[in-house]
Structure formats: C-alpha cells, structure tokens
N, C-alpha and C positions, 0 to 999 in steps of 0.2 A: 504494500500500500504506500508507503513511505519513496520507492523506486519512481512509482507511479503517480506521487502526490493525490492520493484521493483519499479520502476521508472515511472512516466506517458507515456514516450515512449516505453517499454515494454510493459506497459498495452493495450496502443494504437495495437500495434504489435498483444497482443495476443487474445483481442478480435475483430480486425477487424477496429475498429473506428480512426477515423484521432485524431493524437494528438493532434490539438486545442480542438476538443471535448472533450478527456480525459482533458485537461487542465481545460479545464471551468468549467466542473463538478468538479474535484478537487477544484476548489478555489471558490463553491457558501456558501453562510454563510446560506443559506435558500433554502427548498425546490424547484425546478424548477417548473413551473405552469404545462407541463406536461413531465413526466420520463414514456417513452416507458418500457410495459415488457421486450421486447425483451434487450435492455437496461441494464436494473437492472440484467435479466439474464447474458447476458453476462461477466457483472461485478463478477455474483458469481461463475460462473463457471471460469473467469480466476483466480478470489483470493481464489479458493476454498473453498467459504463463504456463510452464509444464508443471506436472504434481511435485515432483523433484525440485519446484523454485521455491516450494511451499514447507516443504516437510526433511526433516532431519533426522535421518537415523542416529541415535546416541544410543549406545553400551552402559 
C-alpha cells in the first residue's frame, strides 16, 4: 500500500471489502489462521501485485 500510496480506505473501495477488514489485515504481525483466495486475489489485482509481494514466509 505504502509502494502504491493508497490508503486502507481506497483499498477497501477498490476491492470491495469493508474497511475494518482492510484494516485488520493491514495491522496483523502474523499470518491469519485462514486468508481466502478470493482475498489474496483481490488484494493483487487492486495493488497490481503477485501473492509473493504480499506475504513472507518466516521460520
């Protein structure tokens, strides 16, 4: 988002999802127990990104 300067309520706007949702996902420090695909896509298609731009495998 930050790349892209858009704001969680834009993002909310442009993919559809209510902005407490963009929110929460914006400020989890760990992966959610479960992230819909539909989800993850939508994220990459508003920030015009792959899933891989998004998510961080840590050990």
């Amino acid at each position: 988002m930050a790349d892209r300067e858009i704001e969680y309520k834009e993002l909310a706007e442009l993919t559809g999802m209510h902005p407490g949702t963009v929110s929460r996902h914006r400020n989890l420090k760990e992966m959610p127990e479960r992230l819909e695909y539909e989800t993850l896509e939508s994220y990459c298609k508003a920030l015009n990104c792959q899933p891989g731009d998004l998510l961080v495998r840590v050990e």
